[in-house]
Backbone bond lengths (Angstrom), bond angles and torsions (degrees), N, CA, C in turn:
res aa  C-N    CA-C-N  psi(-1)  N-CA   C-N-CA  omega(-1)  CA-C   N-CA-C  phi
1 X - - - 1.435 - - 1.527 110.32 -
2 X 0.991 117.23 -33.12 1.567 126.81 -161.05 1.450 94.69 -65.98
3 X 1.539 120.12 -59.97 2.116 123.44 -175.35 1.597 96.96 -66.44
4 X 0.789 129.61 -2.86 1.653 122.99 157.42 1.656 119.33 -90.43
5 X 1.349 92.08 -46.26 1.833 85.21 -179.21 1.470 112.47 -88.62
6 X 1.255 111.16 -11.97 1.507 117.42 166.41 1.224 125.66 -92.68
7 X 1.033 130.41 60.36 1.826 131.66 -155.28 1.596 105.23 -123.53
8 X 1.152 124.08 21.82 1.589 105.74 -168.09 1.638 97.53 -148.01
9 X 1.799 121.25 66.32 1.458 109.84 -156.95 1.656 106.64 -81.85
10 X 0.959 148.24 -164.10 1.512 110.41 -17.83 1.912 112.42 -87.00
11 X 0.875 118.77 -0.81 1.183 129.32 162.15 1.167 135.46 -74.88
12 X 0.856 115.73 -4.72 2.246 137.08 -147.75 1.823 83.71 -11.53
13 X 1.147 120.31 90.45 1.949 125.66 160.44 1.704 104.10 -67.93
14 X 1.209 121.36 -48.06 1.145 128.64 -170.26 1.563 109.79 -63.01
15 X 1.471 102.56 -38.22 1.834 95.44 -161.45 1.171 89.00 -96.08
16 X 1.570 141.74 -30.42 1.355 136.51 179.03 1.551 111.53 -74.70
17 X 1.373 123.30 -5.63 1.305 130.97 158.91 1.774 121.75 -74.31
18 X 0.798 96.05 -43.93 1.859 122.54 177.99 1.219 93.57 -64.67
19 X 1.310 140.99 -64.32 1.523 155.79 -150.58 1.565 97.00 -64.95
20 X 1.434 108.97 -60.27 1.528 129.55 -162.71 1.315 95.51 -55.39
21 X 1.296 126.24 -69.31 1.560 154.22 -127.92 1.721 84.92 -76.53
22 X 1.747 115.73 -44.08 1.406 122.98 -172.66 1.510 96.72 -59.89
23 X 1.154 106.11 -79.71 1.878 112.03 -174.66 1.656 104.84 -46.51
24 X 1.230 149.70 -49.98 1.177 142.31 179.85 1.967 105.93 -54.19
25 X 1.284 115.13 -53.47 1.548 109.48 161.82 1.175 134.84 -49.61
26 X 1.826 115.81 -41.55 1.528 125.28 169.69 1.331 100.20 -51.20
27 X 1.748 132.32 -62.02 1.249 137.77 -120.44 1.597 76.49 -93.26
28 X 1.620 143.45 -50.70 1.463 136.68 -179.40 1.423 119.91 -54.02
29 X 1.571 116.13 -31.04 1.574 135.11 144.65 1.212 114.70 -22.72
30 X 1.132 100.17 -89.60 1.709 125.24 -175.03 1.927 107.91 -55.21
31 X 1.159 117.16 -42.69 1.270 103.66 159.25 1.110 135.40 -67.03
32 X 1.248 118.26 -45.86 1.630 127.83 -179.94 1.400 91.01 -56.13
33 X 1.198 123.79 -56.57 1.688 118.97 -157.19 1.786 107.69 -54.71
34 X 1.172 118.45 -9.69 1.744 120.98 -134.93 1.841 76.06 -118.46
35 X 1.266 113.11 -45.95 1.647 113.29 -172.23 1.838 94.59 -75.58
36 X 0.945 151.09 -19.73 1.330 168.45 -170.20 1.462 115.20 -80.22
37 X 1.414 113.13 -61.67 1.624 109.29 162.24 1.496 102.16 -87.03
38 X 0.810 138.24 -15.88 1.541 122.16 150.29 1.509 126.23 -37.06
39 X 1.735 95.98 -53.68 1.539 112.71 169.64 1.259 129.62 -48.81
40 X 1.457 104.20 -57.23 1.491 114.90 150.70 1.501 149.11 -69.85
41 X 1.107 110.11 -9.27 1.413 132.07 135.35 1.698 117.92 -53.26
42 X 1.306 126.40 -22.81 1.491 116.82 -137.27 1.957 67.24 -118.34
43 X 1.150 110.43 -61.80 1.863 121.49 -172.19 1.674 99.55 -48.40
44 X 1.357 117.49 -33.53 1.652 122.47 -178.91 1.409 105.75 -60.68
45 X 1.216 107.30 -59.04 1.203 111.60 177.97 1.562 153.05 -78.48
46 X 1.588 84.62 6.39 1.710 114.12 -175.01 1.386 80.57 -98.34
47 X 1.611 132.56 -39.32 1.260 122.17 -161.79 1.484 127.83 -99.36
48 X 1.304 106.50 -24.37 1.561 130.96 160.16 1.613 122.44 -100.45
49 X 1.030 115.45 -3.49 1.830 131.51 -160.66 1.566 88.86 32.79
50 X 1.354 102.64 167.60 1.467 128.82 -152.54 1.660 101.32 -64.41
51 X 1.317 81.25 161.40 1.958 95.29 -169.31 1.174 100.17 -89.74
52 X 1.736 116.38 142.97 1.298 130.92 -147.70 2.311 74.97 -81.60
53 X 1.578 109.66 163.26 1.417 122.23 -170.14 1.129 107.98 -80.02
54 X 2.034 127.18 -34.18 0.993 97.73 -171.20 1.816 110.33 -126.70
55 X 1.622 87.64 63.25 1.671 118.11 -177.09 1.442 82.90 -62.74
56 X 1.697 121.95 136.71 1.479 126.16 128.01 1.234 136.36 -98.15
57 X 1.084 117.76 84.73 1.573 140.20 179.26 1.604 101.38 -47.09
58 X 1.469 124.05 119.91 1.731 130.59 141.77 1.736 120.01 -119.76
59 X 1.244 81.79 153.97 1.753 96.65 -168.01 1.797 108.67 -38.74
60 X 0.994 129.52 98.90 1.509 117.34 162.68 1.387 110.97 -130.97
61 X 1.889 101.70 171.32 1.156 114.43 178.20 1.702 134.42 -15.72
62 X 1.609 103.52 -39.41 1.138 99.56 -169.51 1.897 126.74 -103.27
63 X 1.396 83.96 -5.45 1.678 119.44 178.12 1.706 105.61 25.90
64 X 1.422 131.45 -151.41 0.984 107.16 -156.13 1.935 132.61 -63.78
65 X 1.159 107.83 57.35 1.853 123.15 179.56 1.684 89.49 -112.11
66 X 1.167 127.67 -51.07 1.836 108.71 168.18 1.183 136.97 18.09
67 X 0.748 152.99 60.85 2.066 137.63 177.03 1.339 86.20 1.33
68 X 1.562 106.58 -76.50 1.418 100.53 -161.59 1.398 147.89 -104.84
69 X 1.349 100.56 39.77 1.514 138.14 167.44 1.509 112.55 -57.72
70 X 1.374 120.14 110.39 1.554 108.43 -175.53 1.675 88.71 -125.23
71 X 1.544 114.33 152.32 1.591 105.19 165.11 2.039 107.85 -106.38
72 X 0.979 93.17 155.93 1.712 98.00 -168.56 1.494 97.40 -126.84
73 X 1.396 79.29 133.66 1.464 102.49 -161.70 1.704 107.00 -112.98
């Protein structure tokens, strides 16, 4: 992929456009996702009020459906 998206030197605009455009989408990804379990964190806790501190959470069947399932961000 790279001698295709890199084809126009000494500048490569095109493949350093492609490149950018990728990381600018990851990085809107990665945020949105982070305000999102936030969200659901925030609805958990309007609906269960907050999880007692020294909850020990292990992996089971029902994983994050818990009362006291929080995701950490």
């Amino acid at each position: 992929m790279g001698s295709n998206v890199y084809n126009s030197p000494p500048r490569n605009i095109m493949g350093n456009s492609i490149c950018a455009a990728g990381l600018f989408i990851n990085v809107f990804l990665s945020v949105g996702g982070i305000y999102y379990l936030k969200y659901r964190n925030r609805k958990k806790d309007e609906l269960y009020g907050p999880a007692p501190a020294n909850a020990i959470m292990t992996a089971t069947e029902d994983g994050s459906v818990h009362p006291h399932w929080r995701f950490v961000m």
